[in-house]
PDB file of the backbone (N, CA, C, O) and the ligand in Angstrom, with CONECT records:
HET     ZN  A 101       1
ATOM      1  N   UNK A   1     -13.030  65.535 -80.675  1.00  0.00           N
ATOM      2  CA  UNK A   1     -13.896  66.650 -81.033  1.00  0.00           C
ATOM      3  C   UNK A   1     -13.067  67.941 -81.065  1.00  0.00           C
ATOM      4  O   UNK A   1     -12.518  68.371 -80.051  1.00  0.00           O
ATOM      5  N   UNK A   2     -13.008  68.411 -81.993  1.00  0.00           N
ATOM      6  CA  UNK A   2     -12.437  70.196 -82.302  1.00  0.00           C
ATOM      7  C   UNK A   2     -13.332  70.939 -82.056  1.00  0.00           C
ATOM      8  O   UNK A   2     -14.428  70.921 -82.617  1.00  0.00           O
ATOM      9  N   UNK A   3     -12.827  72.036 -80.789  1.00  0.00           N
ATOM     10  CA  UNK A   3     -13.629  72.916 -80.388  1.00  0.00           C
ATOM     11  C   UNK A   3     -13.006  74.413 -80.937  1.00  0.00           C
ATOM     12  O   UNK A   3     -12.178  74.546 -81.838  1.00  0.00           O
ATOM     13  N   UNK A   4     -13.502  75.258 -80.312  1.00  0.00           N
ATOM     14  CA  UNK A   4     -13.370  76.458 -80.754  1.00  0.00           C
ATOM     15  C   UNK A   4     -12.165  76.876 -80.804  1.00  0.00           C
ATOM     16  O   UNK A   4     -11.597  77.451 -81.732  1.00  0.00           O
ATOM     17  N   UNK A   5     -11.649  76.485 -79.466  1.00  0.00           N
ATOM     18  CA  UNK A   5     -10.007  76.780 -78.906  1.00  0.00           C
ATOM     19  C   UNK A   5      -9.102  76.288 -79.927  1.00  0.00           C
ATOM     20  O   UNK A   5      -8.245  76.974 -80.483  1.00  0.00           O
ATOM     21  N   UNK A   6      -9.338  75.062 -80.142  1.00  0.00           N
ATOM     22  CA  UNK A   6      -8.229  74.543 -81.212  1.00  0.00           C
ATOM     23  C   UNK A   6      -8.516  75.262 -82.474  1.00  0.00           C
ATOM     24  O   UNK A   6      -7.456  75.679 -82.941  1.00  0.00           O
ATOM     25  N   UNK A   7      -9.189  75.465 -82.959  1.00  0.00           N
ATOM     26  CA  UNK A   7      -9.696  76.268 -84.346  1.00  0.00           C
ATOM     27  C   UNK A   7      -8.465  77.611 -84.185  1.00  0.00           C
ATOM     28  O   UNK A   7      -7.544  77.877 -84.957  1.00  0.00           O
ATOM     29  N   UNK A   8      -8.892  78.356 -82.778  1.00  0.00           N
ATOM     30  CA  UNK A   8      -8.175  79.256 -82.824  1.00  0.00           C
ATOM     31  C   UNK A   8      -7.071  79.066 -82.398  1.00  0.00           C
ATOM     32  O   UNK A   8      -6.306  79.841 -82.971  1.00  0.00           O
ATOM     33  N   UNK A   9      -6.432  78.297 -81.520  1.00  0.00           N
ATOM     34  CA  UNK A   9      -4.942  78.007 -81.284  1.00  0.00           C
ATOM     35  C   UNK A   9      -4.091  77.591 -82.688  1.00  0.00           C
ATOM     36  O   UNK A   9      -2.955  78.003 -82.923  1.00  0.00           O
ATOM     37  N   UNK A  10      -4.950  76.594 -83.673  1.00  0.00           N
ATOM     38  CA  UNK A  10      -4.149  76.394 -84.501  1.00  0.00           C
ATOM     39  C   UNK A  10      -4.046  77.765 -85.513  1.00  0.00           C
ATOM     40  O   UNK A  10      -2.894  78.081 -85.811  1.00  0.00           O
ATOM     41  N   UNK A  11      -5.300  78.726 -86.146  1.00  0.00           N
ATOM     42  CA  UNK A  11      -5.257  79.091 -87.041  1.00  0.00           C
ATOM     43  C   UNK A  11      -4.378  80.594 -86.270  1.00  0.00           C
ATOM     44  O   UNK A  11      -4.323  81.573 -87.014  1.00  0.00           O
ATOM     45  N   UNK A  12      -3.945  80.697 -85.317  1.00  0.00           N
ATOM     46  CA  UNK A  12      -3.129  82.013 -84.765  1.00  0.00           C
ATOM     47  C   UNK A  12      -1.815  81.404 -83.876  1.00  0.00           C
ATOM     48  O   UNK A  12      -1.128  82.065 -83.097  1.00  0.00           O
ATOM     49  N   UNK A  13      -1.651  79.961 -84.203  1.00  0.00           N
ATOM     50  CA  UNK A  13      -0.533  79.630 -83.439  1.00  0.00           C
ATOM     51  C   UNK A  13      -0.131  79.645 -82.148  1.00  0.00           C
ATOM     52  O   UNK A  13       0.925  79.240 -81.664  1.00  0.00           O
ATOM     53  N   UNK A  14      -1.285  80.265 -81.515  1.00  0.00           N
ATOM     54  CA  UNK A  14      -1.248  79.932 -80.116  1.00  0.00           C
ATOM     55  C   UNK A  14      -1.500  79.130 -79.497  1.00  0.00           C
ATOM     56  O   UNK A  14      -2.670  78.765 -79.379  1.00  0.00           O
ATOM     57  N   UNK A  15      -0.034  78.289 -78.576  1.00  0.00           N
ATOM     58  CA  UNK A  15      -0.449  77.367 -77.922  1.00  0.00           C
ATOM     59  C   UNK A  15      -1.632  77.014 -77.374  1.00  0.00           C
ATOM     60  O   UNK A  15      -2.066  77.919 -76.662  1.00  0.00           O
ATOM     61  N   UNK A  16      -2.606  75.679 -77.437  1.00  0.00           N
ATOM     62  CA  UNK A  16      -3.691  75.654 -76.754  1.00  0.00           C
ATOM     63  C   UNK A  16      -4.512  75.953 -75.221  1.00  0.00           C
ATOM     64  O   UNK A  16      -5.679  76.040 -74.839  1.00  0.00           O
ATOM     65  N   UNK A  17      -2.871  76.064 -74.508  1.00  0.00           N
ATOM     66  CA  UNK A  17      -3.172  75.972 -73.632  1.00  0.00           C
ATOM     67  C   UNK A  17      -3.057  77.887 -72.834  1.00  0.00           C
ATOM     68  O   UNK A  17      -3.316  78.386 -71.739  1.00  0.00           O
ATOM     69  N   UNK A  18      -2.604  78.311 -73.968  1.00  0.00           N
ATOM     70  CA  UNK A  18      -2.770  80.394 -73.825  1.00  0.00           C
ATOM     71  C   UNK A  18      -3.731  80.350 -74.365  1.00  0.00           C
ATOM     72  O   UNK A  18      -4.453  81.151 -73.772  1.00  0.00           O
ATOM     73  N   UNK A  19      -4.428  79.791 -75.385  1.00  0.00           N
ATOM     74  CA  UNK A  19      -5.852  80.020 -75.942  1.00  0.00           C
ATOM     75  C   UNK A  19      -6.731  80.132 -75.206  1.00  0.00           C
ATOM     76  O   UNK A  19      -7.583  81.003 -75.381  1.00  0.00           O
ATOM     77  N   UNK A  20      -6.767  79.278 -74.176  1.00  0.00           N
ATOM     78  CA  UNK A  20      -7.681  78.608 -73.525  1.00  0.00           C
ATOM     79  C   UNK A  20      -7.723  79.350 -72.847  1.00  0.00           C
ATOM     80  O   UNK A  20      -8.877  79.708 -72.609  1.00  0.00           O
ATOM     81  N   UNK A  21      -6.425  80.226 -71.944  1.00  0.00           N
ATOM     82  CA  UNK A  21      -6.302  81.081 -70.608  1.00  0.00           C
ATOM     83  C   UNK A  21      -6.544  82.419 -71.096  1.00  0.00           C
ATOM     84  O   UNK A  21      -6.745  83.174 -70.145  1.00  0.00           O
ATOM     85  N   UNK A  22      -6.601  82.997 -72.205  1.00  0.00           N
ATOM     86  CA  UNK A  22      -7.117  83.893 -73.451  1.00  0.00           C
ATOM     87  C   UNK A  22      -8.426  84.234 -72.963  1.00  0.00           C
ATOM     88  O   UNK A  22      -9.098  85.168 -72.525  1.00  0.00           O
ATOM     89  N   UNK A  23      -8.468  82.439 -73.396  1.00  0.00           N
ATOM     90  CA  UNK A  23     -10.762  82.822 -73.672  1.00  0.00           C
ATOM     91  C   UNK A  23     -11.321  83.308 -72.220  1.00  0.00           C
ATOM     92  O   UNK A  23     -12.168  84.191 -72.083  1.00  0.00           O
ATOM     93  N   UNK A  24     -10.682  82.556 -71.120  1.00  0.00           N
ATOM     94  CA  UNK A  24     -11.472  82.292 -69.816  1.00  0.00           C
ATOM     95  C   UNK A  24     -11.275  83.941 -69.647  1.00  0.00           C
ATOM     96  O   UNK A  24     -12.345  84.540 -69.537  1.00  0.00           O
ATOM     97  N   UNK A  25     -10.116  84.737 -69.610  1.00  0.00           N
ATOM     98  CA  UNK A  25     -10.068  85.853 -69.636  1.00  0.00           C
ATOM     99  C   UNK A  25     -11.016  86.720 -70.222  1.00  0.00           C
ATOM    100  O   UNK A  25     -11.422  87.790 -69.769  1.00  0.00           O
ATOM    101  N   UNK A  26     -11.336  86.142 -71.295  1.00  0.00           N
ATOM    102  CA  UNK A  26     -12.087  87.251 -72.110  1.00  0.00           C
ATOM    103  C   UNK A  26     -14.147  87.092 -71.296  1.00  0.00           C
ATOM    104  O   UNK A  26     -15.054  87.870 -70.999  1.00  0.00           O
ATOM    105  N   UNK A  27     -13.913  85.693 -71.284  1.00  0.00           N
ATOM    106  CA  UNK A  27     -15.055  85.004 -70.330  1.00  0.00           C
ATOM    107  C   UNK A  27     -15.566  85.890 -69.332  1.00  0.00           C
ATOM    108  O   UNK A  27     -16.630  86.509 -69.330  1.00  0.00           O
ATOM    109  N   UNK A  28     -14.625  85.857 -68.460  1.00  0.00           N
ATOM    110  CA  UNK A  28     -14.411  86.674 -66.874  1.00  0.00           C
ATOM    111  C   UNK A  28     -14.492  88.226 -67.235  1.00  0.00           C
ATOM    112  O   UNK A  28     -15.237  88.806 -66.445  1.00  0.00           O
ATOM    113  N   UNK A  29     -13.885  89.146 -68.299  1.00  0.00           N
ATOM    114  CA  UNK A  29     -13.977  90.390 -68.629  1.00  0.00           C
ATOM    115  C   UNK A  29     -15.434  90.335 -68.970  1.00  0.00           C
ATOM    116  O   UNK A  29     -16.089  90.839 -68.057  1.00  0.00           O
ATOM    117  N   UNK A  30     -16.063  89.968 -69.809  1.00  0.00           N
ATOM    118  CA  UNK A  30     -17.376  90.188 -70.113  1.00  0.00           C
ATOM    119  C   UNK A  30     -18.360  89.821 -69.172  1.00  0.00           C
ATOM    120  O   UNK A  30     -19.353  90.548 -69.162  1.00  0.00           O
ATOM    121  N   UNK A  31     -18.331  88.618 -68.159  1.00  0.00           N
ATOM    122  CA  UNK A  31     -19.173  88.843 -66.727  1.00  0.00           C
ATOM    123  C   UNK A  31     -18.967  90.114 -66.065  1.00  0.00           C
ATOM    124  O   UNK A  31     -19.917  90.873 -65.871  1.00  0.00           O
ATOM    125  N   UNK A  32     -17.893  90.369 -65.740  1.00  0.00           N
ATOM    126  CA  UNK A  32     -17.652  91.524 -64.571  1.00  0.00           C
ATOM    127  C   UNK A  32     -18.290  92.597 -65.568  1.00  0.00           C
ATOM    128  O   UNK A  32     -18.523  93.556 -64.833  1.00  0.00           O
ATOM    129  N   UNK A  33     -18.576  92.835 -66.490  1.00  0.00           N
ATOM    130  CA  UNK A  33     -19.436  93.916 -67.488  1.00  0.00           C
ATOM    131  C   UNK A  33     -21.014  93.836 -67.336  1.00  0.00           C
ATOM    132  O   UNK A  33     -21.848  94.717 -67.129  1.00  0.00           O
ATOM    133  N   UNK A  34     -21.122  92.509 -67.508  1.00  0.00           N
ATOM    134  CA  UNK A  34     -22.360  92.342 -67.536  1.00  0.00           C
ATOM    135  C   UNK A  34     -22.892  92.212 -66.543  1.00  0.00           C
ATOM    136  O   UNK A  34     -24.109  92.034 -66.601  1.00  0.00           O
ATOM    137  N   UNK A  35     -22.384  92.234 -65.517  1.00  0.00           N
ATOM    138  CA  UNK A  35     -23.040  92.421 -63.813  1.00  0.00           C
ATOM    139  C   UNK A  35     -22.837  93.723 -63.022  1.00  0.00           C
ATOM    140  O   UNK A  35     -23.212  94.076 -61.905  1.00  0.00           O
ATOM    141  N   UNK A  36     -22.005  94.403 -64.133  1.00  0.00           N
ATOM    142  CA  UNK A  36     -22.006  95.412 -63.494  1.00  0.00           C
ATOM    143  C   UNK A  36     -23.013  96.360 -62.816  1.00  0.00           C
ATOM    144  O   UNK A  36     -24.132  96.259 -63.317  1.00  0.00           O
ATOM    145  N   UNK A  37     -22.945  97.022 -62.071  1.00  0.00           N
ATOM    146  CA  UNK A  37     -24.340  97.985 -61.794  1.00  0.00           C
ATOM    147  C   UNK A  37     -24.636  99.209 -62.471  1.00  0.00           C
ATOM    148  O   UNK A  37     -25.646  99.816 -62.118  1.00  0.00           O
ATOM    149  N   UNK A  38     -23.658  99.843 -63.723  1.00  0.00           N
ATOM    150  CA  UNK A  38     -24.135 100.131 -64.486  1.00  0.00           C
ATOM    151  C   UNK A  38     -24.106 102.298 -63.591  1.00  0.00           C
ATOM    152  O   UNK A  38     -23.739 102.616 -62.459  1.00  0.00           O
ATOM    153  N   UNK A  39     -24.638 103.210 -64.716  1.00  0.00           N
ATOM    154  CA  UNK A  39     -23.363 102.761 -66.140  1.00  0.00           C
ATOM    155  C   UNK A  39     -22.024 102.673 -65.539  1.00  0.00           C
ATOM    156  O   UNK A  39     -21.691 102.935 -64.383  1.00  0.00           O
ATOM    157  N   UNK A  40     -21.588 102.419 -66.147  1.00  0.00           N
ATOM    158  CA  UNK A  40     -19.659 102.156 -66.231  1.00  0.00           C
ATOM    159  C   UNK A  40     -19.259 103.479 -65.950  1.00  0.00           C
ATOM    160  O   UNK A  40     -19.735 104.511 -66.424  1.00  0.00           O
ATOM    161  N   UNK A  41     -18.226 103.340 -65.037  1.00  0.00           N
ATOM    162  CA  UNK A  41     -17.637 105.067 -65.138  1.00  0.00           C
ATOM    163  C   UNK A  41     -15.863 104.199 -65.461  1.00  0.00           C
ATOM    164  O   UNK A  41     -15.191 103.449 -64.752  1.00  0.00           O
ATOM    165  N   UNK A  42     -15.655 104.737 -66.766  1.00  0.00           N
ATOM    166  CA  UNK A  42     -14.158 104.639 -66.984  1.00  0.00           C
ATOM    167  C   UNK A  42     -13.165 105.424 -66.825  1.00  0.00           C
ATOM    168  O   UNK A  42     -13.048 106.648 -66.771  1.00  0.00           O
ATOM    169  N   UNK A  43     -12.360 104.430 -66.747  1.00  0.00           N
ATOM    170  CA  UNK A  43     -10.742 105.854 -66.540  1.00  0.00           C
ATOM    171  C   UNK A  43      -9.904 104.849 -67.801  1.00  0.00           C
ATOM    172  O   UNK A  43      -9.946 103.693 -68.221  1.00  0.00           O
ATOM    173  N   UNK A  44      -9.361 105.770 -67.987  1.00  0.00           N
ATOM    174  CA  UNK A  44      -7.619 104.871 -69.262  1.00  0.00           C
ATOM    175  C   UNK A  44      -7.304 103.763 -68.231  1.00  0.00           C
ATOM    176  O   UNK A  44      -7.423 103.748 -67.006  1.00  0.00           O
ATOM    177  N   UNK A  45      -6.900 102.916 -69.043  1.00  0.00           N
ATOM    178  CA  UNK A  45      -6.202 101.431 -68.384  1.00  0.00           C
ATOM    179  C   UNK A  45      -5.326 100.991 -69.353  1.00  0.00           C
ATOM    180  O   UNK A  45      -4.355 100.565 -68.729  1.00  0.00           O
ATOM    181  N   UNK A  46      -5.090 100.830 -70.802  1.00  0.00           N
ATOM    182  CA  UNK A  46      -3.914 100.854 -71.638  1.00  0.00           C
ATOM    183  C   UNK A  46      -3.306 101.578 -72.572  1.00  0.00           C
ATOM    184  O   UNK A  46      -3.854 101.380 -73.656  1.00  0.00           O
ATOM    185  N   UNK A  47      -2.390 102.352 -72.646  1.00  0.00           N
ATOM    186  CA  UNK A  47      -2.187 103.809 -73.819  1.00  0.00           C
ATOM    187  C   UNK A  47      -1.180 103.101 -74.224  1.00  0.00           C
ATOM    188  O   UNK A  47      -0.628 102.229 -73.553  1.00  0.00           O
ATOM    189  N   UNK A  48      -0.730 103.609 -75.923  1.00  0.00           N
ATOM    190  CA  UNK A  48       0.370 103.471 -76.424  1.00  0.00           C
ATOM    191  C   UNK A  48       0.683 104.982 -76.973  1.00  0.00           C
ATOM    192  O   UNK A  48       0.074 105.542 -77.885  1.00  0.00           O
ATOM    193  N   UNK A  49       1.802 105.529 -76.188  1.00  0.00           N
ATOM    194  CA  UNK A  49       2.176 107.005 -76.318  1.00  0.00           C
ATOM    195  C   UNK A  49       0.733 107.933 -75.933  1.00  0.00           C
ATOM    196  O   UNK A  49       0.402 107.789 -74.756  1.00  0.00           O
ATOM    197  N   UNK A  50       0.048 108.637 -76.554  1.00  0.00           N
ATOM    198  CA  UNK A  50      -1.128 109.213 -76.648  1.00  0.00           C
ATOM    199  C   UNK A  50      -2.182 108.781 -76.512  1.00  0.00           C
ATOM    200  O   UNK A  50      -3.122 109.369 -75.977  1.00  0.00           O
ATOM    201  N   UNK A  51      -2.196 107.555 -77.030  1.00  0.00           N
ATOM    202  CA  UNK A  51      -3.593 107.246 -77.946  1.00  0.00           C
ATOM    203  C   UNK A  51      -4.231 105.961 -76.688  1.00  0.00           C
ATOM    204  O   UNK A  51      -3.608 104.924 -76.459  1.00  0.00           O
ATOM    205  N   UNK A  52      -5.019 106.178 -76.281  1.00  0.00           N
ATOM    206  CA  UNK A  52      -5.928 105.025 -75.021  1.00  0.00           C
ATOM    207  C   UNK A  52      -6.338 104.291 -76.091  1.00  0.00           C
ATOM    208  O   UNK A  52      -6.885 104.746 -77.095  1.00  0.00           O
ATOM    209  N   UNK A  53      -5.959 102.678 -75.779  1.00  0.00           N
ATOM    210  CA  UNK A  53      -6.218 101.754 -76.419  1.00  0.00           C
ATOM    211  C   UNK A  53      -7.884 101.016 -75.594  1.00  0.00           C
ATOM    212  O   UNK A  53      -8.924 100.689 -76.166  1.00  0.00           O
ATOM    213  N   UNK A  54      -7.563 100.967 -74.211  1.00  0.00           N
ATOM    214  CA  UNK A  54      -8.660 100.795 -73.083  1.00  0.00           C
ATOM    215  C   UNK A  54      -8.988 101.145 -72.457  1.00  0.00           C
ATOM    216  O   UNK A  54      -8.389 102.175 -72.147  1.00  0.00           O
ATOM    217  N   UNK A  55     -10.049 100.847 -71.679  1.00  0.00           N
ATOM    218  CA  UNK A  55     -10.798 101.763 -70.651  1.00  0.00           C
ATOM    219  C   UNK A  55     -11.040 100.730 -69.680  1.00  0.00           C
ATOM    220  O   UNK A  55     -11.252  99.571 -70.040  1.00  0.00           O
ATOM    221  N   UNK A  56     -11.016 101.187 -68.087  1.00  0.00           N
ATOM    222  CA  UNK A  56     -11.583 100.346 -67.143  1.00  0.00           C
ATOM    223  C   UNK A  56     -12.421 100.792 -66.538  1.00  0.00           C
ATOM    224  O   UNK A  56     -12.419 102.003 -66.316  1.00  0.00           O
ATOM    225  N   UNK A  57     -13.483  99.925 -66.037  1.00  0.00           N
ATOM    226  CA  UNK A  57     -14.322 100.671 -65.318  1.00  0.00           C
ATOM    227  C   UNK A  57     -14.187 100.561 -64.026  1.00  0.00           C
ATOM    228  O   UNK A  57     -13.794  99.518 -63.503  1.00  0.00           O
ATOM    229  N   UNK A  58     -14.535 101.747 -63.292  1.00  0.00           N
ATOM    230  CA  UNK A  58     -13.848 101.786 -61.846  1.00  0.00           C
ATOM    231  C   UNK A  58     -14.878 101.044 -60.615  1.00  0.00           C
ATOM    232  O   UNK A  58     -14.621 100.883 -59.422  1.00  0.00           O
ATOM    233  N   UNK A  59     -16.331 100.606 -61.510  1.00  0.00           N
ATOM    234  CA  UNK A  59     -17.134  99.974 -60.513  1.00  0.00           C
ATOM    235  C   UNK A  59     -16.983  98.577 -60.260  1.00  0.00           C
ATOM    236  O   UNK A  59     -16.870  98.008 -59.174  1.00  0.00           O
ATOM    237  N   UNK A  60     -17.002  98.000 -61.673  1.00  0.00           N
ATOM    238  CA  UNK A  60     -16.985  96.369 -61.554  1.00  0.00           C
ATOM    239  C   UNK A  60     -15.337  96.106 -62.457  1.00  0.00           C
ATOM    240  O   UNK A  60     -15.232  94.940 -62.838  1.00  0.00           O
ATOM    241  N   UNK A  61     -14.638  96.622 -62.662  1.00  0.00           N
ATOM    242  CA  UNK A  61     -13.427  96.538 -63.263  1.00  0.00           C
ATOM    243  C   UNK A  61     -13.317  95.403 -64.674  1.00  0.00           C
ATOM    244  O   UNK A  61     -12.575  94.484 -65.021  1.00  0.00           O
ATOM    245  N   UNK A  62     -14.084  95.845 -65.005  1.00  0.00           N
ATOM    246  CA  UNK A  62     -14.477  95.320 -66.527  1.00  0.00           C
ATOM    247  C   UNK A  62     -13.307  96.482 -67.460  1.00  0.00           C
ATOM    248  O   UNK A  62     -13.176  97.626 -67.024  1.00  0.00           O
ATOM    249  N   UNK A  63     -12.456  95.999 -68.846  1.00  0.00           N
ATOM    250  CA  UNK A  63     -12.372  96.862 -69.689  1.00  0.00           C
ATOM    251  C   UNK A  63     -12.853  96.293 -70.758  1.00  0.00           C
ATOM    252  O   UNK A  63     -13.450  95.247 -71.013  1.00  0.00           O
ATOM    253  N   UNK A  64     -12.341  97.500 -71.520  1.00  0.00           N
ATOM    254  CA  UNK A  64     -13.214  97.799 -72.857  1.00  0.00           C
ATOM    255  C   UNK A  64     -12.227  98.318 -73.622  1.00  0.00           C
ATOM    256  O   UNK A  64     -11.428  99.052 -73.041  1.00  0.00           O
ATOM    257  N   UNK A  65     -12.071  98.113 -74.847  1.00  0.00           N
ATOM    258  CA  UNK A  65     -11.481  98.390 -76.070  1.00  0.00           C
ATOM    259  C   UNK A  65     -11.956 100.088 -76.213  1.00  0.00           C
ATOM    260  O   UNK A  65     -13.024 100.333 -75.651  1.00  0.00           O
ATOM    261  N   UNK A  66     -11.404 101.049 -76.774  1.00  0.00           N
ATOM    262  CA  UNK A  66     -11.160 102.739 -76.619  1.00  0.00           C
ATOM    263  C   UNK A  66     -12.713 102.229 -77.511  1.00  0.00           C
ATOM    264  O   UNK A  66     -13.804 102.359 -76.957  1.00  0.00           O
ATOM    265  N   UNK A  67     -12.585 101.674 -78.880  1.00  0.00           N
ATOM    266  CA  UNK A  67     -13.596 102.003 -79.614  1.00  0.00           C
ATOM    267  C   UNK A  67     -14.820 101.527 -78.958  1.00  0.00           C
ATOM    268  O   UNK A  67     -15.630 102.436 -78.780  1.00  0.00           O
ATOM    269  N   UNK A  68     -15.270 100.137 -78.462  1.00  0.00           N
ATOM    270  CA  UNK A  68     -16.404  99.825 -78.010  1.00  0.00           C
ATOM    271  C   UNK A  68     -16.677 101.113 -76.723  1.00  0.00           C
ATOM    272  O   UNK A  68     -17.797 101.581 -76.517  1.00  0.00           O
ATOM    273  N   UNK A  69     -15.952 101.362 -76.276  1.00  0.00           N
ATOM    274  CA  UNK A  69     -15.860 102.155 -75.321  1.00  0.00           C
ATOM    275  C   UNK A  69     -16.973 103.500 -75.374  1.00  0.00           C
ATOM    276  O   UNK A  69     -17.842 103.862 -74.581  1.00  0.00           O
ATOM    277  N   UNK A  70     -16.393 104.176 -77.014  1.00  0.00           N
ATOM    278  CA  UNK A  70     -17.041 105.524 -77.687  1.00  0.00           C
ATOM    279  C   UNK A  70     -18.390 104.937 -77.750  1.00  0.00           C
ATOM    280  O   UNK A  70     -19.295 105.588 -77.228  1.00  0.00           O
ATOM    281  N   UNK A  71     -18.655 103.860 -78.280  1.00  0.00           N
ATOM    282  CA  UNK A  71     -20.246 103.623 -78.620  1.00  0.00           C
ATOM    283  C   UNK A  71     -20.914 103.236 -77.829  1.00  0.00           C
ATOM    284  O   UNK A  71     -22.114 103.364 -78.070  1.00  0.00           O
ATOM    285  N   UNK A  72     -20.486 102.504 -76.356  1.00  0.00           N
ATOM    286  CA  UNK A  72     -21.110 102.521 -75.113  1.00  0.00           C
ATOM    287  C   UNK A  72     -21.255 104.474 -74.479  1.00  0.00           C
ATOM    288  O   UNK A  72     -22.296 105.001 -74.086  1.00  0.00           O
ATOM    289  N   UNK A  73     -19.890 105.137 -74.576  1.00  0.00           N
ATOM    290  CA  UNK A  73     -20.990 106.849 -74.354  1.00  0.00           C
ATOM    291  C   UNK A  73     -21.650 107.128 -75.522  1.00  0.00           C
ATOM    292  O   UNK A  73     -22.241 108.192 -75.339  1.00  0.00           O
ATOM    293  N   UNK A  74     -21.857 106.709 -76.651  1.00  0.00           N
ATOM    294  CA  UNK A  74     -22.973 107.198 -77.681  1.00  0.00           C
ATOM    295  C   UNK A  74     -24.446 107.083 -77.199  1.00  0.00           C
ATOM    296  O   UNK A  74     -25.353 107.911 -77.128  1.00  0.00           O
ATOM    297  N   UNK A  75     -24.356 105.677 -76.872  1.00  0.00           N
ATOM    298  CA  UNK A  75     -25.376 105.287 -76.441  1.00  0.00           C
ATOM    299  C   UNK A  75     -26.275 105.448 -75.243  1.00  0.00           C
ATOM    300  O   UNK A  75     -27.499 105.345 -75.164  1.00  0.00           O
ATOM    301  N   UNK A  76     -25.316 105.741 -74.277  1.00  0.00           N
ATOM    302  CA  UNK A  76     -25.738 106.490 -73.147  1.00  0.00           C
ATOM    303  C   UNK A  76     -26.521 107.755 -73.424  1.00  0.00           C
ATOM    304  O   UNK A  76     -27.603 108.049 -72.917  1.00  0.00           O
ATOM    305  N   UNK A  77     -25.887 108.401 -74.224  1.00  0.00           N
ATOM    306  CA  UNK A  77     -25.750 109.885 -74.747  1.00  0.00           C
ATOM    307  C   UNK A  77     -27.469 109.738 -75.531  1.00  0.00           C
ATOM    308  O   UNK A  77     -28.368 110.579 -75.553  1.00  0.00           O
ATOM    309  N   UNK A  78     -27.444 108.680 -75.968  1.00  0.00           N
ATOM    310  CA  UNK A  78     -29.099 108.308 -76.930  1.00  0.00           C
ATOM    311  C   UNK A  78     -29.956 108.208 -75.992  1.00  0.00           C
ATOM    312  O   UNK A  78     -31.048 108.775 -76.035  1.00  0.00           O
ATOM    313  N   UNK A  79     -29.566 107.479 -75.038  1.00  0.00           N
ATOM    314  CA  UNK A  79     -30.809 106.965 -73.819  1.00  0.00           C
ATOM    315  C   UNK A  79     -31.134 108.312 -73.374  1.00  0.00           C
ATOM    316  O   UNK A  79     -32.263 108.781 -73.515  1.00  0.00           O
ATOM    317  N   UNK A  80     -30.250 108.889 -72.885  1.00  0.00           N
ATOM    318  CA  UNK A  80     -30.315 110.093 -71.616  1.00  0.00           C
ATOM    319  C   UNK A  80     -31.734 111.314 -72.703  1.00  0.00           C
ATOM    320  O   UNK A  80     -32.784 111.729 -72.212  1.00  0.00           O
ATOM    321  N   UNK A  81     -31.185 111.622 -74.345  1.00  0.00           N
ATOM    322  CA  UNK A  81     -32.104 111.834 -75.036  1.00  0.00           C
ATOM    323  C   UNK A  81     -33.248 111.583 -75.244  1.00  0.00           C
ATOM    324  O   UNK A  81     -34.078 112.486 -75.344  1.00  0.00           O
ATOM    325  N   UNK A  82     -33.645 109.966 -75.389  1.00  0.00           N
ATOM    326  CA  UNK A  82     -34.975 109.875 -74.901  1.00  0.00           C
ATOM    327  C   UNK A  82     -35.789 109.821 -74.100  1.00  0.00           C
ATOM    328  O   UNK A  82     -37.018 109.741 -74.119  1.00  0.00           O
ATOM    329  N   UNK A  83     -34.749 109.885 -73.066  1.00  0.00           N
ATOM    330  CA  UNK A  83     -35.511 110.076 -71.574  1.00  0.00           C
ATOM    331  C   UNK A  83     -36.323 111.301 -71.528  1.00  0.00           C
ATOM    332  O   UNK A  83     -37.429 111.408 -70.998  1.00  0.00           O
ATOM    333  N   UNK A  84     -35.519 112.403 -72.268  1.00  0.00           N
ATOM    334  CA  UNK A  84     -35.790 114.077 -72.050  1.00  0.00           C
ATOM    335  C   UNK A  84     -36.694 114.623 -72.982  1.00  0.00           C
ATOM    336  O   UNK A  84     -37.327 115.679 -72.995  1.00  0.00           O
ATOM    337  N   UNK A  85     -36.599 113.517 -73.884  1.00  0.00           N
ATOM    338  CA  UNK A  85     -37.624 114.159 -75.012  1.00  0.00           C
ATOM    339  C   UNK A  85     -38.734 113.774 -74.686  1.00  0.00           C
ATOM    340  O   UNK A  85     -38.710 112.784 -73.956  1.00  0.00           O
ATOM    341  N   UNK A  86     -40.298 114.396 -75.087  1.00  0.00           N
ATOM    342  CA  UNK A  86     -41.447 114.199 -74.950  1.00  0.00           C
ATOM    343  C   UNK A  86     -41.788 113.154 -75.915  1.00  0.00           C
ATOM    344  O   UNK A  86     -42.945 112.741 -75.996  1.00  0.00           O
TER     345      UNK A  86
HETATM  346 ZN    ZN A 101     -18.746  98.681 -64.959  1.00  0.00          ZN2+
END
């Protein structure tokens, strides 16, 4: 049976067995998010020269990509709005 891993190990050449330690990673990043207690308070966690590639959060140590990052404070930024509006 071909699962997901092999799909992606073969079509990016990564050994199956970094694929695999890849996913569980990515697995484990998105629990520690989703259990978090919310909201997220981030600090930088990966820059290249200037530019923050990630963000960590300092409660449940989840990161986040700079961009998902902006649209998680957008969204905050929306809620907190309808809270205030009548
Ligand atoms: Zn968090």
């Amino acid at each position: 049976m071909t699962t997901a891993i092999d799909v992606l190990s073969k079509v990016s050449g990564v050994p199956r067995a970094e694929a695999l330690a890849l996913w569980e990673q990515v697995r484990a990043n998105s629990a520690r998010l989703k259990g978090c207690e919310g909201p997220h308070e981030f600090v930088e966690h990966e820059k290249t020269g200037a530019l923050v590639r990630s963000y960590r959060c300092t409660k449940c140590e989840g990161t986040m990509p700079a961009h998902d990052k902006r649209r998680y404070d957008e969204g905050l930024e929306h809620g907190r709005r309808e809270r205030t509006t009548p």
